[in-house]
C-alpha positions as CSV (number, residue, x, y, z in Angstrom):
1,X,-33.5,49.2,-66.4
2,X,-36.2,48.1,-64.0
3,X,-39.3,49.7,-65.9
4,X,-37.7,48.0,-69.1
5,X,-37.0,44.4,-67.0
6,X,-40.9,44.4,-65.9
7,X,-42.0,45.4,-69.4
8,X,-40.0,42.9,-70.8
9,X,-41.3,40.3,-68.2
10,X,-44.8,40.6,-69.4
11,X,-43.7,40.2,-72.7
12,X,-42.0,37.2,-72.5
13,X,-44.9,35.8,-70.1
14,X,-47.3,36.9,-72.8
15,X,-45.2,35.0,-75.6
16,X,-43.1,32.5,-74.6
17,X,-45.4,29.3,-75.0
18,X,-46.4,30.0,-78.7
19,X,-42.7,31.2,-79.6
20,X,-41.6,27.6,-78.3
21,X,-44.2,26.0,-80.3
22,X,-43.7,28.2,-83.2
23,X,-40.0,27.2,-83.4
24,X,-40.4,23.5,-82.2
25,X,-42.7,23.2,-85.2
26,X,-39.9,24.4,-87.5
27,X,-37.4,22.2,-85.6
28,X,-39.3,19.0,-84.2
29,X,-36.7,19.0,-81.5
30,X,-37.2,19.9,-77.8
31,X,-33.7,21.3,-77.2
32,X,-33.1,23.0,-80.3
33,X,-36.4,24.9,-79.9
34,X,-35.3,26.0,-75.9
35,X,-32.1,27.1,-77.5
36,X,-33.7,28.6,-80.4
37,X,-36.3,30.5,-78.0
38,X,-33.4,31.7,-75.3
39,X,-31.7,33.1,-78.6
40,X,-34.7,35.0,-79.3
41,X,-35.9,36.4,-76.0
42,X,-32.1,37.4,-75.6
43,X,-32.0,39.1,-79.0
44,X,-35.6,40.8,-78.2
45,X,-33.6,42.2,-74.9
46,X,-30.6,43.2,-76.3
47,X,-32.6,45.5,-77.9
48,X,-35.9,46.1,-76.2
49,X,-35.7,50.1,-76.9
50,X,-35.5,49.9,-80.0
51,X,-37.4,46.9,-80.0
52,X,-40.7,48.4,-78.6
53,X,-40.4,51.5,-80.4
54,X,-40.2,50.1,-83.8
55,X,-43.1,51.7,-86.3
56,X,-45.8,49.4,-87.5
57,X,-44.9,46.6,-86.1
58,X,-46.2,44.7,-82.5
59,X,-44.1,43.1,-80.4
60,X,-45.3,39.5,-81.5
61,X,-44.6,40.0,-85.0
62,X,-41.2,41.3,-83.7
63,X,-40.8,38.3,-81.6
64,X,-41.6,36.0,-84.4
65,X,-39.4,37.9,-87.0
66,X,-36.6,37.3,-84.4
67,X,-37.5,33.7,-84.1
68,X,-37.4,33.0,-87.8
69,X,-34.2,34.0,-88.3
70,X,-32.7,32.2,-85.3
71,X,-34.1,28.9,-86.8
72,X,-32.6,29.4,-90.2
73,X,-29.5,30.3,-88.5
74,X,-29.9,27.2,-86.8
75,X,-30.1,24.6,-90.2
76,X,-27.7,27.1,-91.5
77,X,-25.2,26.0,-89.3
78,X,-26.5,22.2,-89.0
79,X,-26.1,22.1,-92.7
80,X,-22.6,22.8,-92.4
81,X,-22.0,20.3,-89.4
82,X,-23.1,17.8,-91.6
C-alpha cells in the first residue's frame, strides 16, 4: 500500500485545486464542492489499481469523470430534498 499511498499523493497534489474549482463551478458552493471533491479523491482510491491501469484514459480525465458524476449525484439527491 505504500507505493500506491505516495502515488496517489502526487496525484491528488497534482489535481486537487482544479478538481475543487471544477466542481465549485458546477455547485457555486464552498462546502458542497469540499464534499463533492473528498467523494471523489475517496472514489479515485478506492480504486486506484484499477484506476491507474485503465486503457486510454489519464488520470485527470479519470478524476474529472469521477467528479461529474459525484456532482449529479449531488442535485440528484438535493432535488429530492426539496
Amino acid at each position: 500500500m505504500g507505493e500506491h499511498t505516495a502515488t496517489f499523493a502526487d496525484l491528488y497534489d497534482a489535481h486537487a485545486e482544479e478538481i475543487y474549482d471544477f466542481l465549485y463551478y458546477k455547485t457555486f458552493d464552498t462546502y458542497a464542492a469540499e464534499d463533492l471533491m473528498s467523494i471523489t479523491f475517496m472514489k479515485a482510491l478506492e480504486h486506484f489499481p484499477s484506476f491507474k491501469a485503465e486503457a486510454g484514459a489519464s488520470a485527470k480525465s479519470c478524476l474529472y469523470k469521477i467528479a461529474r458524476n459525484a456532482a449529479i449525484e449531488y442535485y440528484r439527491t438535493k432535488k429530492l430534498d426539496v
